[in-house]
C-alpha positions in Angstrom: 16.2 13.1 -13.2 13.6 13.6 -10.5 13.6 11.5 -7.5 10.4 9.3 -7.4 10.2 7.8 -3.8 9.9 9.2 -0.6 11.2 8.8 2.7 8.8 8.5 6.1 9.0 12.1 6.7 8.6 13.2 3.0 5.6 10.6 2.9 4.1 12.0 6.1 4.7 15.3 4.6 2.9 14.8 1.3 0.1 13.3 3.4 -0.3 15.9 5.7 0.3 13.4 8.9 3.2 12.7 11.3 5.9 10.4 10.9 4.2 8.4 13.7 1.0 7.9 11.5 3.3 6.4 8.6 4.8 4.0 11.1 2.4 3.1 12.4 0.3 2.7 8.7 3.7 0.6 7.6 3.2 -1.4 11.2 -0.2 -2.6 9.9 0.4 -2.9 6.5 -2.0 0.1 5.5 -0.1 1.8 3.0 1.9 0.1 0.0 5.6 0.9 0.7 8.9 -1.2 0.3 12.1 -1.1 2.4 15.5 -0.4 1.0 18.0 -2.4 4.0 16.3 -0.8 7.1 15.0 2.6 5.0 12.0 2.3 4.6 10.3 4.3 1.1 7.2 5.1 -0.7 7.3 5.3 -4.5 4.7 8.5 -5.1 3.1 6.7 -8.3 2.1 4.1 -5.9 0.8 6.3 -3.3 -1.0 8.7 -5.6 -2.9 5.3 -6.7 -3.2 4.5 -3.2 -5.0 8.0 -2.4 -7.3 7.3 -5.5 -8.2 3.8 -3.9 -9.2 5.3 -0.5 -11.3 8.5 -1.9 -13.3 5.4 -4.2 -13.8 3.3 -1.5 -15.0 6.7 1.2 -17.2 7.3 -1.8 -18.8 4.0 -2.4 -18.8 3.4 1.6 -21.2 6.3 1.9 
């Protein structure tokens, strides 16, 4: 079975960011994620809809 969340630096990773940018994103509530005890995890459905959202609203912003 394939693993379907991510971790900080597997997020940042995927993004093509630093770990400090997904801290700082999960800080101000910028990107959907949920915390497992302290860990703190991105499910990669959610942020593949997430990446949809922000490419619509770049698009409709111009």
């Amino acid at each position: 079975m394939a693993r379907r969340t991510m971790t900080v630096n597997d997020a940042a990773e995927y993004l093509g960011v630093c770990t400090d940018t997904i801290y700082t994103m999960v800080k101000q509530k910028q990107i959907p994620h949920f915390r497992l005890r302290r860990r703190i995890l991105f499910s990669q459905e959610t942020i593949d809809a997430w990446i949809r959202e922000q490419e619509t609203n770049q698009i409709e912003a111009m």
